[in-house]
MARGUMI-869720 format. One record per residue: residue in one letter; x, y, z of N, C-alpha, C in turn; residue number from 1. Coordinates in Angstrom, 2 decimals. Layout:
> resn,n_px,n_py,n_pz,ca_px,ca_py,ca_pz,c_px,c_py,c_pz,resi
> A,X,Y,Z,X,Y,Z,X,Y,Z,NUM $
...
***
This chain:
> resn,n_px,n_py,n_pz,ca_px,ca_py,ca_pz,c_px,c_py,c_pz,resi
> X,-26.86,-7.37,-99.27,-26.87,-7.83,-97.90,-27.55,-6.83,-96.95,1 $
> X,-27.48,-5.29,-97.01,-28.11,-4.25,-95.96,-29.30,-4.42,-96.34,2 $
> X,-30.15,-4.77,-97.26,-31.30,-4.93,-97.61,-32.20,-5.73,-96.81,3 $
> X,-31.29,-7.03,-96.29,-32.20,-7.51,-95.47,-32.25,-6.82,-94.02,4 $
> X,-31.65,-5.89,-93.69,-32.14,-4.84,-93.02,-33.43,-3.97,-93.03,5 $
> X,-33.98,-3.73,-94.11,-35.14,-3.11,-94.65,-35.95,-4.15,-94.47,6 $
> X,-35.79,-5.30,-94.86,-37.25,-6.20,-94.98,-37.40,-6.53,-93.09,7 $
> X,-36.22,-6.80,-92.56,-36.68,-6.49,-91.75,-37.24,-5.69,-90.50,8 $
> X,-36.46,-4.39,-90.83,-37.54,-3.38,-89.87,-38.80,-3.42,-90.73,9 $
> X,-38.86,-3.61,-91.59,-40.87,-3.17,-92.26,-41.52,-4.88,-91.92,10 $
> X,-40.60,-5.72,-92.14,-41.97,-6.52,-90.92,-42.24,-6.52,-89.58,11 $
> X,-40.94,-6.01,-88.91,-41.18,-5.59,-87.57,-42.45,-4.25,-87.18,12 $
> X,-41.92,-3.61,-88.20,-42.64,-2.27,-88.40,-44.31,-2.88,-88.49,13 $
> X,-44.37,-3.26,-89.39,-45.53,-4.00,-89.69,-46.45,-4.73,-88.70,14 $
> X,-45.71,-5.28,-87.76,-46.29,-6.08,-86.78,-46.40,-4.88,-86.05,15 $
> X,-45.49,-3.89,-85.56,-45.98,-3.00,-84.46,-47.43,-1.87,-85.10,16 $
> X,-47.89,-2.12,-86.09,-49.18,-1.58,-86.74,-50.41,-2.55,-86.48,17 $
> X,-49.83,-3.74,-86.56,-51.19,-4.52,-86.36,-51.86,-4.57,-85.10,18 $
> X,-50.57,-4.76,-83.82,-50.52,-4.11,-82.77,-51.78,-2.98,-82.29,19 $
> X,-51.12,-1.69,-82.96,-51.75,-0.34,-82.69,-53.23,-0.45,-83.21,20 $
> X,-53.50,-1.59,-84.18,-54.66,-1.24,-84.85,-55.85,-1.96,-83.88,21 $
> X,-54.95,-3.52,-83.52,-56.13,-4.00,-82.58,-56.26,-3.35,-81.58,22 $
> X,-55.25,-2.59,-81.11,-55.72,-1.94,-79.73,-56.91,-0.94,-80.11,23 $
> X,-56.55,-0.11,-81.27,-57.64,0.75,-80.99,-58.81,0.01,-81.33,24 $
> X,-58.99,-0.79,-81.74,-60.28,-1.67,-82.08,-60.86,-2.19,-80.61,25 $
> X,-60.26,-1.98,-79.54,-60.88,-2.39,-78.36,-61.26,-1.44,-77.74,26 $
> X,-61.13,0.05,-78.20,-61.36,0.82,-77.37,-63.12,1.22,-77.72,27 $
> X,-63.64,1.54,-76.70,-65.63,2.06,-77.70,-65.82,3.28,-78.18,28 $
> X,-66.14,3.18,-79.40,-66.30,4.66,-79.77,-67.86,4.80,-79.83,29 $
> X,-68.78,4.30,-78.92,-70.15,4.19,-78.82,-71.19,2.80,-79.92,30 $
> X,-70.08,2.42,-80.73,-70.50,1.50,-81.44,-70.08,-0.16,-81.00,31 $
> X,-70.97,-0.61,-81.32,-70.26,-2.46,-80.60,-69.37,-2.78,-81.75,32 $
> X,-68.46,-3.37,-80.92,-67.45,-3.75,-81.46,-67.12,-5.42,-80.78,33 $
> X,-67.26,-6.08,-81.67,-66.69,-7.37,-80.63,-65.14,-7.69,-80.33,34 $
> X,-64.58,-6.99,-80.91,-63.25,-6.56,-80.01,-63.06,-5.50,-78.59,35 $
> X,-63.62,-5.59,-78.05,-64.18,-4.35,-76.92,-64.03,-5.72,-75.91,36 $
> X,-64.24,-7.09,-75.99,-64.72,-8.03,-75.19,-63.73,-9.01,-75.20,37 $
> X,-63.16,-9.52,-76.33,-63.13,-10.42,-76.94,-61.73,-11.12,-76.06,38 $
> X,-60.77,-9.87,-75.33,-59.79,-10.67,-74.93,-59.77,-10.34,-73.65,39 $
> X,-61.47,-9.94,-72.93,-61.07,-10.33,-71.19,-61.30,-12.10,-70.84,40 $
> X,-60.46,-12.10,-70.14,-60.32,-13.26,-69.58,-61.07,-13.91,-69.01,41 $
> X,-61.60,-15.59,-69.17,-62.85,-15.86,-68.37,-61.95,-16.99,-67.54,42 $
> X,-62.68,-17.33,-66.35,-62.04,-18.34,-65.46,-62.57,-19.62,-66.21,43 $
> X,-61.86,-20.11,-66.93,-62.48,-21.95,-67.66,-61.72,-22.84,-67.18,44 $
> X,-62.79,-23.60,-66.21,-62.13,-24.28,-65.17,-60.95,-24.59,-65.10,45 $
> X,-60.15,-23.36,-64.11,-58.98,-23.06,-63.53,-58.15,-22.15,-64.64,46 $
> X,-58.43,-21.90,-65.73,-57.58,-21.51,-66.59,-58.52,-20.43,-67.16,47 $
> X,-57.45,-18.94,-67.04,-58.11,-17.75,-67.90,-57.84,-17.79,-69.55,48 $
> X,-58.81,-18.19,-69.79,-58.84,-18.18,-71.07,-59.84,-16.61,-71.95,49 $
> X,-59.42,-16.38,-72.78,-59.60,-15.27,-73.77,-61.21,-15.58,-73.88,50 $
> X,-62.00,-14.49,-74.20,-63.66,-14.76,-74.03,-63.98,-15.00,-75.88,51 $
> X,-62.91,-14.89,-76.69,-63.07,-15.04,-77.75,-62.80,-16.80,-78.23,52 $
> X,-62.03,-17.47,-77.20,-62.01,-18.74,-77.40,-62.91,-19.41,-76.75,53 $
> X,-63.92,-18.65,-75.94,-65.17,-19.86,-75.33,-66.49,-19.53,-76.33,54 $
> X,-66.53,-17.92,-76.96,-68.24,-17.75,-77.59,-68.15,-17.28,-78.81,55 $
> X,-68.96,-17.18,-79.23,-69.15,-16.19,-80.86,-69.99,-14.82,-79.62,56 $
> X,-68.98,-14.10,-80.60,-69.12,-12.84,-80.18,-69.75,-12.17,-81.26,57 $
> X,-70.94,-11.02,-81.06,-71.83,-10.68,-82.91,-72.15,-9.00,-82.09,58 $
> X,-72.22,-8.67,-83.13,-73.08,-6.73,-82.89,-73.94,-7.18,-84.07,59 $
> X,-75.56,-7.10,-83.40,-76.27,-7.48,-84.51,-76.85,-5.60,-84.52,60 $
> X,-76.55,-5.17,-83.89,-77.05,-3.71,-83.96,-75.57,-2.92,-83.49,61 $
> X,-76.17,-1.69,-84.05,-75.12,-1.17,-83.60,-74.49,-0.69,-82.33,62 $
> X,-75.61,-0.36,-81.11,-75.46,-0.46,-79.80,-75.89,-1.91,-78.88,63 $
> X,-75.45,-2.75,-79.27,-75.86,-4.29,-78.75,-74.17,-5.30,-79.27,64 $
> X,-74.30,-5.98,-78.22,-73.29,-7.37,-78.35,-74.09,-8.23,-78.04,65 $
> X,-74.18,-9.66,-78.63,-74.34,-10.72,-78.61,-73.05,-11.75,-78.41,66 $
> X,-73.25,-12.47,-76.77,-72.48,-13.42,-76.61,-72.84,-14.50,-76.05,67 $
> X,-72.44,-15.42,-77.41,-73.36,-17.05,-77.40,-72.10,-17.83,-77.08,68 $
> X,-72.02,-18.73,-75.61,-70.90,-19.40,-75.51,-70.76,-20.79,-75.98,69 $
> X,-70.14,-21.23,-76.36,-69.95,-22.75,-76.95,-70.73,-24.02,-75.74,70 $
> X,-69.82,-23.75,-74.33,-70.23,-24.19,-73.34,-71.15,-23.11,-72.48,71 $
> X,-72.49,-23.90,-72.93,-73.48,-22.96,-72.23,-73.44,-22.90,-70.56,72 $
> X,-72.67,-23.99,-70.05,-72.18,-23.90,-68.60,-71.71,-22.85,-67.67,73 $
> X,-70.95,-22.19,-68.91,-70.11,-20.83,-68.76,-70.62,-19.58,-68.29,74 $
> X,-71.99,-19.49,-68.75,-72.37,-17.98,-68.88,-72.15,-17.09,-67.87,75 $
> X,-72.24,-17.79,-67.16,-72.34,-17.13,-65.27,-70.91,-16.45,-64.75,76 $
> X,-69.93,-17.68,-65.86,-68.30,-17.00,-65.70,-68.15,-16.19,-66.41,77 $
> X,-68.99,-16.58,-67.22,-68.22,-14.87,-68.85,-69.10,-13.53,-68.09,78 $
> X,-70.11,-13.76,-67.51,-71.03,-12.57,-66.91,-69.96,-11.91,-65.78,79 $
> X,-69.34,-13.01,-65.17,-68.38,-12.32,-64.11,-67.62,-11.69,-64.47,80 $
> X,-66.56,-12.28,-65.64,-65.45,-11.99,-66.39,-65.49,-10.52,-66.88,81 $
> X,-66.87,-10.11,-67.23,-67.48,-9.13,-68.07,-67.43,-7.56,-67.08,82 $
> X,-68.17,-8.16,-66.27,-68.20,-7.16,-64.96,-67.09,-6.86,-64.21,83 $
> X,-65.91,-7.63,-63.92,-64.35,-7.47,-63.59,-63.74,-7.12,-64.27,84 $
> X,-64.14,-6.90,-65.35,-62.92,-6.48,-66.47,-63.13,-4.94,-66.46,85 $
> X,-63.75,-4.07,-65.86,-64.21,-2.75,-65.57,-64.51,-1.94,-67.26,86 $
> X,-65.11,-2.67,-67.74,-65.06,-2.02,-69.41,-66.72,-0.76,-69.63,87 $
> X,-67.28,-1.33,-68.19,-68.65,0.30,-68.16,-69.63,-0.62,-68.72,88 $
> X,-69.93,-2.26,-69.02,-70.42,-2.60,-69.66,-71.35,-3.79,-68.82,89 $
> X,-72.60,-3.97,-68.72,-73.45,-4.60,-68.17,-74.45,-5.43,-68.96,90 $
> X,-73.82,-6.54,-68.60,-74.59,-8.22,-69.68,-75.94,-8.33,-68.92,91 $
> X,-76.30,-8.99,-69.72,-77.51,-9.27,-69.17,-77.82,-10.74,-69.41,92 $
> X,-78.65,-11.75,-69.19,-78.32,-13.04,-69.51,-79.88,-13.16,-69.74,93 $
> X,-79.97,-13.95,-71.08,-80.88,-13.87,-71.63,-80.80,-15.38,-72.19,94 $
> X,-81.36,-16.21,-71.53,-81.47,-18.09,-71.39,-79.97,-18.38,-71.96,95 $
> X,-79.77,-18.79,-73.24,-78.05,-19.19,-73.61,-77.32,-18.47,-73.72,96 $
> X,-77.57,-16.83,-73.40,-76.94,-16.26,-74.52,-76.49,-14.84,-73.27,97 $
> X,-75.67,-13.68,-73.75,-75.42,-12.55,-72.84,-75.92,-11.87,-74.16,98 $
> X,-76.38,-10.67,-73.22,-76.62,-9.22,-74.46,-76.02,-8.13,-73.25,99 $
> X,-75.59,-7.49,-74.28,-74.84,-6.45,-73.70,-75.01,-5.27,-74.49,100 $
> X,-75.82,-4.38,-74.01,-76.37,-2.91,-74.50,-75.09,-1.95,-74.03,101 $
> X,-74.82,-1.24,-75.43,-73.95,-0.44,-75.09,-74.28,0.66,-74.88,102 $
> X,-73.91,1.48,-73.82,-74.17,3.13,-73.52,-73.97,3.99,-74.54,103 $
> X,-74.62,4.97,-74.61,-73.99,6.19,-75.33,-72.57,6.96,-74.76,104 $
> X,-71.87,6.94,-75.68,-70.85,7.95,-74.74,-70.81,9.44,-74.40,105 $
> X,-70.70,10.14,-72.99,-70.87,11.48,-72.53,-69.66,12.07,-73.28,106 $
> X,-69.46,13.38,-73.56,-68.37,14.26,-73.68,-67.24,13.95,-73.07,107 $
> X,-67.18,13.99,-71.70,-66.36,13.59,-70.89,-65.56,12.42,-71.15,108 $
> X,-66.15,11.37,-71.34,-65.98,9.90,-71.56,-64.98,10.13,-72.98,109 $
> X,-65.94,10.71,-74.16,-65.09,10.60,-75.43,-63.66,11.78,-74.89,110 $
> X,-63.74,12.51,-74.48,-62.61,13.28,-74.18,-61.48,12.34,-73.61,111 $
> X,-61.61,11.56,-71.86,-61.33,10.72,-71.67,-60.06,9.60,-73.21,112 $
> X,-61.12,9.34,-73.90,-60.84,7.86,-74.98,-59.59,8.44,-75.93,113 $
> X,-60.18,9.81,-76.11,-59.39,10.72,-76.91,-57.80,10.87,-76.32,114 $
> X,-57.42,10.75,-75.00,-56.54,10.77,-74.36,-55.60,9.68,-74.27,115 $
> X,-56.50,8.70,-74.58,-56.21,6.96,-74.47,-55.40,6.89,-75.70,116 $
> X,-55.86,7.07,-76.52,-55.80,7.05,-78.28,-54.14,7.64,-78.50,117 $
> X,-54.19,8.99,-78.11,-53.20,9.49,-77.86,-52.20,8.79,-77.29,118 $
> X,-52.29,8.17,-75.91,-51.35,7.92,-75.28,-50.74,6.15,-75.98,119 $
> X,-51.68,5.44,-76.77,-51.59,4.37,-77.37,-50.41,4.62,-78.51,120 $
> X,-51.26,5.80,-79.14,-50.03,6.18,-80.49,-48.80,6.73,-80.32,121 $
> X,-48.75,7.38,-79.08,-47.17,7.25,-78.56,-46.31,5.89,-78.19,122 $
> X,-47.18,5.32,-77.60,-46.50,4.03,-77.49,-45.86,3.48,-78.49,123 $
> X,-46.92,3.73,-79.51,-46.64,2.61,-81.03,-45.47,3.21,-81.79,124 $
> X,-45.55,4.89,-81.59,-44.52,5.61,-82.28,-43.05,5.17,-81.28,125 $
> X,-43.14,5.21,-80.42,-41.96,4.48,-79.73,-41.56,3.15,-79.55,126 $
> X,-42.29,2.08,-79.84,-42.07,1.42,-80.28,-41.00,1.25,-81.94,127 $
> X,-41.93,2.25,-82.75,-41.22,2.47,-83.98,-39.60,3.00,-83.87,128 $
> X,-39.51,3.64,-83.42,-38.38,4.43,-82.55,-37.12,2.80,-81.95,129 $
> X,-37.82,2.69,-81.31,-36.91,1.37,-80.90,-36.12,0.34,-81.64,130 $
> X,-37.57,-0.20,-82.29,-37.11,-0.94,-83.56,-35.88,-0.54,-84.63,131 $
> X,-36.24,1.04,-85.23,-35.12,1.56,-85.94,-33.81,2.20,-85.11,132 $
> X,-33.79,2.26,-83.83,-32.36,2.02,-82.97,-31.69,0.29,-83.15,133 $
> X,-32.88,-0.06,-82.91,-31.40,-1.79,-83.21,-31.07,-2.28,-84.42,134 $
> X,-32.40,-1.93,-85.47,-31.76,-2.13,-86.93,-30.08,-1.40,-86.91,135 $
> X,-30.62,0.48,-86.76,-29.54,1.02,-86.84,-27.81,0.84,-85.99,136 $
> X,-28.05,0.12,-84.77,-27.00,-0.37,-84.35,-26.83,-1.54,-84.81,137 $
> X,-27.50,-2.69,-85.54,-26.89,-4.15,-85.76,-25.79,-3.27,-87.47,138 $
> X,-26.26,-1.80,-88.12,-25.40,-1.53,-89.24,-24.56,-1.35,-88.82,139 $
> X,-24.35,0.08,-87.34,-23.07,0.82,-87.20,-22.21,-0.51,-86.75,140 $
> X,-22.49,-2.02,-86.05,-21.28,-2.46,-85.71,-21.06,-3.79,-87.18,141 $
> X,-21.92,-3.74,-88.25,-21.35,-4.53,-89.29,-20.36,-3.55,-89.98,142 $
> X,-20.49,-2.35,-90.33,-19.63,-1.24,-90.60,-18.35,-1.17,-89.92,143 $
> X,-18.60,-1.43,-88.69,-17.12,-1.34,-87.69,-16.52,-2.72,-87.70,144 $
> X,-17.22,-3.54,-87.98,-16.64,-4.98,-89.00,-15.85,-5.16,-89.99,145 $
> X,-16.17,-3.87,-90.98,-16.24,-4.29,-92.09,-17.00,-5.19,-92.89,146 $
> X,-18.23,-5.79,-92.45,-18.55,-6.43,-93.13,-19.60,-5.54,-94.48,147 $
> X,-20.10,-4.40,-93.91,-20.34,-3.43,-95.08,-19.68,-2.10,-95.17,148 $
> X,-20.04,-1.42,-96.63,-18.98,-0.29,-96.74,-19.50,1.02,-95.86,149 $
> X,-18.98,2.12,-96.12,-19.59,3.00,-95.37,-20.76,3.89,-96.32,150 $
> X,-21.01,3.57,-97.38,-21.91,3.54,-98.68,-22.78,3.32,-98.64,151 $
> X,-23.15,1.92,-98.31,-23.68,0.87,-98.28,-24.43,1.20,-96.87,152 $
> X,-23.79,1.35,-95.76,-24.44,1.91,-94.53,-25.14,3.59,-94.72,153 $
> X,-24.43,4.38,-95.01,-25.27,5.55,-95.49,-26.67,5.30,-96.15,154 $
> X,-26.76,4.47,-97.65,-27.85,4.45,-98.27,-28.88,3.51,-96.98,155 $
> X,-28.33,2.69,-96.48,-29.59,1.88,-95.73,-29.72,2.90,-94.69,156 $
> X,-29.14,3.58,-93.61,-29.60,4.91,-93.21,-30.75,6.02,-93.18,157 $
> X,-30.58,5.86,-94.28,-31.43,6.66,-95.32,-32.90,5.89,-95.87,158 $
> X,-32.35,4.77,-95.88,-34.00,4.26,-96.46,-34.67,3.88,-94.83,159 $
> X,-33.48,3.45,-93.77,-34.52,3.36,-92.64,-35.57,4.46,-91.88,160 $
> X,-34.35,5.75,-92.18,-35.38,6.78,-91.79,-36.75,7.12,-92.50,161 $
> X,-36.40,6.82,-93.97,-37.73,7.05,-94.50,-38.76,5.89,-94.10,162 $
> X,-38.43,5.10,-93.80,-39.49,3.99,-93.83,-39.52,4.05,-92.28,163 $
> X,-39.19,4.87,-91.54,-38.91,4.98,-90.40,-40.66,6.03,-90.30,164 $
> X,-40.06,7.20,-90.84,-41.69,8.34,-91.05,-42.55,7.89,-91.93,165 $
> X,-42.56,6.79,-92.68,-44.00,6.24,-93.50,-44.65,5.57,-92.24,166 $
> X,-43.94,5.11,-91.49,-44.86,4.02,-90.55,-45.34,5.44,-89.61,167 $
> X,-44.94,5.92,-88.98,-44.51,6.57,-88.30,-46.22,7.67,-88.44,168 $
> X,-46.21,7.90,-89.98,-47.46,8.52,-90.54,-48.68,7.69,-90.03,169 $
> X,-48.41,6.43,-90.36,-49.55,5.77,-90.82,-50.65,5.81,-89.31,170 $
> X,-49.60,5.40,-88.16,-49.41,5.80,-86.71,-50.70,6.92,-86.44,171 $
> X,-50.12,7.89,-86.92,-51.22,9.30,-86.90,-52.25,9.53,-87.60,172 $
> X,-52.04,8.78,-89.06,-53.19,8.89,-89.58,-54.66,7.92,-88.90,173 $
> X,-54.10,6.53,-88.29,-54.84,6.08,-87.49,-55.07,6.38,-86.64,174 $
> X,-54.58,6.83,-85.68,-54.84,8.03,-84.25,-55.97,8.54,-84.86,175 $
> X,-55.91,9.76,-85.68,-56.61,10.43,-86.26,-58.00,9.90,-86.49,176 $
> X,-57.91,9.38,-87.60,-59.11,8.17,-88.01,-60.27,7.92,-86.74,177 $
> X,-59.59,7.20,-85.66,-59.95,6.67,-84.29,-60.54,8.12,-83.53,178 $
> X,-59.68,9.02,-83.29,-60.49,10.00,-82.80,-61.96,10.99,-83.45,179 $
> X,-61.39,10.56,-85.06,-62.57,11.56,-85.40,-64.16,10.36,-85.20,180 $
> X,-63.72,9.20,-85.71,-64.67,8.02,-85.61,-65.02,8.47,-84.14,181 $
> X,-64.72,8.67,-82.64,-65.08,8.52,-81.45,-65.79,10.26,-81.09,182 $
> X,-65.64,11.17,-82.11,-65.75,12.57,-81.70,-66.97,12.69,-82.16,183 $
> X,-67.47,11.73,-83.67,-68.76,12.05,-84.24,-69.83,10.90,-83.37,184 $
> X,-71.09,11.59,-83.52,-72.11,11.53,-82.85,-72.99,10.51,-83.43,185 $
***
């Protein structure tokens, strides 16, 4: 029975990784990314909708986005959308389609991202943190139930903390990853 305790902090756990991962996937590390775009909001008539549900979004190079909208009506809103969303990034409209040349990034800027990154993977690590506080309180009051032994609560204890610092790793090793990807040239 404490077991399904484990399965579920590691899918919770799990989801708060997928989380951390798309975020850093939106951040620029000088390379296009069509996650950088994909979830500012466009005005579609009356309704902000995600810019990933109106176009195909492409990096046919590595400093370039390509955005081809379904409704070629749009462009003029996704161009707005693009420019309000304060992302440093300037479309250009090119008959159906937006291109969007990406800058090089200054020192400053990657220093800047580097800070971001950081402050993301705290989040996620506290998040982690959270999660294994309510697992760990839904045990201490089945224990004060009786409905498990105090055995039985020790060993799941024990496996939450560890699975508590595997995620917890993985956290940093992606931090990591993300900063060295944004530090090289």
């Amino acid at each position: 029975m404490p077991d399904r305790h484990i399965v579920d902090l590691k899918a919770r756990m799990d989801k708060t990784l997928q989380v951390f991962d798309h975020e850093l996937q939106k951040l620029r590390t000088g390379r296009a990314n069509p996650a950088m775009v994909e979830d500012v909001k466009t005005d579609y008539y009356g309704t902000h909708t995600p810019l990933k549900h109106l176009a195909r979004i492409t990096a046919p190079e590595p400093d370039m986005l390509l955005i081809q909208p379904f409704d070629k009506t749009q462009i003029q809103a996704i161009e707005k959308a693009i420019h309000a969303a304060n992302l440093g990034l300037n479309p250009t409209v090119d008959g159906d389609l937006l291109r969007i040349k990406i800058p090089r990034l200054t020192e400053e800027r990657r220093k800047e991202l580097s800070k971001v990154i950081h402050d993301k993977a705290e989040e996620a690590k506290v998040a982690l943190r959270n999660i294994r506080r309510e697992i760990k309180d839904q045990l201490d009051r089945e224990q004060k139930d009786g409905k498990i032994s105090e055995d039985d609560h020790d060993r799941v204890m024990k496996e939450l903390d560890k699975v508590t610092h595997d995620y917890t790793a993985k956290i940093t090793q992606a931090a990591q990853a993300k900063e060295k990807q944004l530090m090289s040239v």
